[in-house]
N, C-alpha and C positions, 0 to 999 in steps of 0.2 A: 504494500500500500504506500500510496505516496503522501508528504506533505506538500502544501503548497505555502511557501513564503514570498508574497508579491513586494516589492519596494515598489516607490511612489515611480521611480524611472520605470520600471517593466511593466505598472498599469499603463503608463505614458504611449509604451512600445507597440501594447498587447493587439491594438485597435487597428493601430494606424502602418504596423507593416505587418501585412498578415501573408503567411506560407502562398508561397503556387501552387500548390496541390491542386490537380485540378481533379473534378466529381462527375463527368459525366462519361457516359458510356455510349460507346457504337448504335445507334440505331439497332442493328440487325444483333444485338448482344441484348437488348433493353430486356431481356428475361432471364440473362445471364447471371446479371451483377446489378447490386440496388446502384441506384440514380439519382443521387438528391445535391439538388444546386443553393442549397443554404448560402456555404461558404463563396461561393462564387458571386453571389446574387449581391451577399455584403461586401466582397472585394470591390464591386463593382459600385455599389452606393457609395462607398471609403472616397474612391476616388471623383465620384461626381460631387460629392458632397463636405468638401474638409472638415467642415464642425461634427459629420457624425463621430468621427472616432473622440474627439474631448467630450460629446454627451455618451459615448459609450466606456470611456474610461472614468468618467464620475458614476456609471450606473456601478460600474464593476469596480471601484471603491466603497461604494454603496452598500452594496451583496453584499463583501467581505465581511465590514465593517458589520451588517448587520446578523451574519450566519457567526461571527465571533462574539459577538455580544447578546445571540440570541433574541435577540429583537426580529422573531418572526411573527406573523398571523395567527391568531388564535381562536381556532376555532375554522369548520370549513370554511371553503374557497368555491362557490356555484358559479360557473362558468356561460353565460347565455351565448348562443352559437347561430348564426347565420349563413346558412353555405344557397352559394351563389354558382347556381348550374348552366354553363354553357356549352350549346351542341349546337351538332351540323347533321349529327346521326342520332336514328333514333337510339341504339344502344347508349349515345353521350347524354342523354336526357336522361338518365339513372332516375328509378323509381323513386319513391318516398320511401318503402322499406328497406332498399340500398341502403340509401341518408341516415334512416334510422339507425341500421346494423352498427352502421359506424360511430355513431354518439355513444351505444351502448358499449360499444368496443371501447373507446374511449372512457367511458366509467367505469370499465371492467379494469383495463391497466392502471391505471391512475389510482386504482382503490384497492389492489392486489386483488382483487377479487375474478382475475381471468383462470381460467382451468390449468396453463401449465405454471402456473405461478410457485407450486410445489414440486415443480422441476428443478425448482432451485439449488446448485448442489451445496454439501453440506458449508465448503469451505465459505461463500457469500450469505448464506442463512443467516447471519448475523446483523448483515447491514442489505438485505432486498427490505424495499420499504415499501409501505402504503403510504402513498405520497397526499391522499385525502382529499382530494380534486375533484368535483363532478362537473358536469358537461347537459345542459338542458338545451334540446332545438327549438327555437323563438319560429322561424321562417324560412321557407325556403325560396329562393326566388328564382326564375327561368327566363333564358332567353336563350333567341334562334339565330345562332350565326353564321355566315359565310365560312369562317375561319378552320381549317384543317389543321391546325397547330398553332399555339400561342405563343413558346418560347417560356424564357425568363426574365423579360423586361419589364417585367407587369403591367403587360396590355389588358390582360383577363379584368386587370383592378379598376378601370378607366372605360366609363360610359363614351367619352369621346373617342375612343378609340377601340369599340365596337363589345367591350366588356361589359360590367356593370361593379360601379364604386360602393365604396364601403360603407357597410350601416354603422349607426355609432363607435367607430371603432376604439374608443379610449374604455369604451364598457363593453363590447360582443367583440367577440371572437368571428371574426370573419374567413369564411372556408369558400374556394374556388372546386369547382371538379371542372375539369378542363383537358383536351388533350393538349399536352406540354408540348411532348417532342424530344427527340435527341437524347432518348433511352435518360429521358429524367422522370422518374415516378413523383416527387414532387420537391416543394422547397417553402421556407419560411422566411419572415420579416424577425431579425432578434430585436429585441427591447432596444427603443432609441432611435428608431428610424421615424419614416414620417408615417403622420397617419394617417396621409392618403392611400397609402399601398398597404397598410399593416394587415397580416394574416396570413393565411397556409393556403398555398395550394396543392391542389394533387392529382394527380391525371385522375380521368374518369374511370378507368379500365382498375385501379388500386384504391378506388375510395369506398370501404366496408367490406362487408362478404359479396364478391362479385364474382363469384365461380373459378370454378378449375381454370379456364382462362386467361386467367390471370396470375397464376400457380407460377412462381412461388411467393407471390407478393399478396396472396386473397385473402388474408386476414386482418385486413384493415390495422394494421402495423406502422405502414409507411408513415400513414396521421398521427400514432402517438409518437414517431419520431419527429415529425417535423412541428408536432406541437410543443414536444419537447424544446425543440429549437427558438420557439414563439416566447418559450418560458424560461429563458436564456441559456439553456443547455446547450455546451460545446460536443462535438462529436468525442466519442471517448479518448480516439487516439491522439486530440490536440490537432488534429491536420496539420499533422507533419511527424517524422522518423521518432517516436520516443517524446512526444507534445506531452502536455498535458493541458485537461477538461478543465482546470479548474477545479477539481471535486478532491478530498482528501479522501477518501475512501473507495478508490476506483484503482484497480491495479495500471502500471504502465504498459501500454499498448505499444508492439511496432509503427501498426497502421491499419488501415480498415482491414475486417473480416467478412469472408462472402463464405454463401454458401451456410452448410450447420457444422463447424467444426467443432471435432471429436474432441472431448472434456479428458483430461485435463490440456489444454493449447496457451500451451508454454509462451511467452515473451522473450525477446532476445536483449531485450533493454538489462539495464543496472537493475540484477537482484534474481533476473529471470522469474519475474510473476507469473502466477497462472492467471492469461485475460479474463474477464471479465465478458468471454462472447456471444453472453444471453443477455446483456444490455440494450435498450432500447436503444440505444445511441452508438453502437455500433452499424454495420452491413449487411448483418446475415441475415437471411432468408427468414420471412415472417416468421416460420415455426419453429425459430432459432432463438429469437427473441423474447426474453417474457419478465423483466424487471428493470425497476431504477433502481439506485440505492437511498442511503439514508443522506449520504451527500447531494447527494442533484434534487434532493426533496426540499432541504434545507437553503440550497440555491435557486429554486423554484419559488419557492416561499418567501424569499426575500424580497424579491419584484413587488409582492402584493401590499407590504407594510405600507402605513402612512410613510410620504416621500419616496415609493420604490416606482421602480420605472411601469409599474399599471396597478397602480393605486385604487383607481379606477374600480379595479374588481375585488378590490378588498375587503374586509371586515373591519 
């Protein structure tokens, strides 16, 4: 397990020169290996935007200061959810029990209460958490587009530009199902960005239980990672060779994991941990996946206090 010791210089750093790793995958691979343009989407606002990274390094002074002083939320966190469905097919018009599957997907992870949750092996049982999160659908809204792919510019987020814009976003969680493109399954806004764009998107073909289809990605997985990512979670391996999440209780990772590797999967970093590759915030394959820990709960939670970066949805 690692600790994390930030000095005021490497919050400085942490924002504003972020790794090249890049996150997307071949087209013709998009069922190979998960796809998710988080990181990419924020390198990309970094540089269109100079003040995001000083509002993202006072968020992440912020956390710190409040996951060490225990100044978190007390008492649940109800999440109101608005997802925002755009198609060209009828398959991209995803039903309402889709939508649904996947809210309850979402209160199932978030609450430890998913089925492999006791998959947990013995050595992480200690710190797999019930992060205490619910997730209630407000609205679904639809529209009919021309558009055969969206990308990652957040055109989906932009009525001007053939999408549809955000509902309240400082208080709902705003969700796209959209076909992305370019073997991306989906991608988030981290705390601190604008909130004209804020929210998760996720291709349509990965958004809930959407059949074998979609296999290995059809247990509406993708969403609790990239909600993750909405609720300031860094991917586990830090993106980059031996990074780190931010999380003190998260072993060190090489670099992403695909696929469901075989337990125990050793690290080659300082110390040779055993990873952590049932984490949400890793790569692998939906049924690979099935907890956070008590770190990324406590990082989670620090967003919502009075003064945290979505207050908004607090207590």
């Amino acid at each position: 397990m690692k600790k994390i010791l930030l000095s005021a210089v490497a919050l400085l750093m942490l924002f504003s020169c972020q790794n090249d790793t890049t996150e997307t995958t071949p087209e013709n691979s998009a069922l190979a290996q998960r796809g998710c343009a988080s990181q990419e989407v924020l390198e990309a606002q970094l540089k269109a935007d100079p003040t995001l990274a000083l509002r993202m390094n006072e968020i992440e002074a912020f956390t710190q200061k409040a996951m060490l002083t225990g100044r978190l939320v007390n008492g649940k966190i109800e999440i109101p959810v608005v997802v925002n469905v755009l198609y060209k097919t009828a398959a991209e018009n995803i039903s309402d029990a889709q939508i649904q599957s996947q809210i309850d997907i979402l209160n199932d992870d978030f609450n430890a209460t998913n089925s492999d949750f006791n998959s947990t092996p013995a050595l992480f049982s200690g710190v797999a958490a019930n992060v205490g999160i619910t997730f209630v659908l407000e609205t679904v809204n639809r529209k009919s587009t021309t558009k055969t792919s969206w990308g990652t510019r957040d055109a989906m987020k932009k009525t001007k530009q053939g999408g549809l814009n955000p509902t309240s976003p400082t208080t709902t969680l705003n969700m796209w199902a959209c076909t992305i493109g370019g073997g991306i399954l989906g991608y988030a806004q981290f705390p601190g960005g604008s909130t004209a764009t804020d929210g998760v998107v996720i291709d349509s073909k990965y958004f809930g239980l959407s059949g074998s289809g979609a296999y290995p990605y059809n247990l509406g997985r993708t969403a609790t990672h990239e909600v993750g990512h909405w609720m300031n979670l860094r991917h586990i391996w830090g993106d980059a060779t031996c990074g780190s999440d931010l999380v003190s209780d998260t072993p060190t990772h090489n670099t992403a994991n695909y696929g469901v590797p075989a337990y125990p999967h050793y690290s080659t970093c300082t110390g040779t941990p055993v990873e952590m590759t049932m984490n949400y915030m890793d790569y692998t394959d939906d049924r690979g996946m099935y907890m956070f820990s008590n770190g990324q709960k406590s990082r989670m939670a620090a967003i919502f206090v009075s003064g945290g970066a979505r207050a908004g949805f607090g207590i």
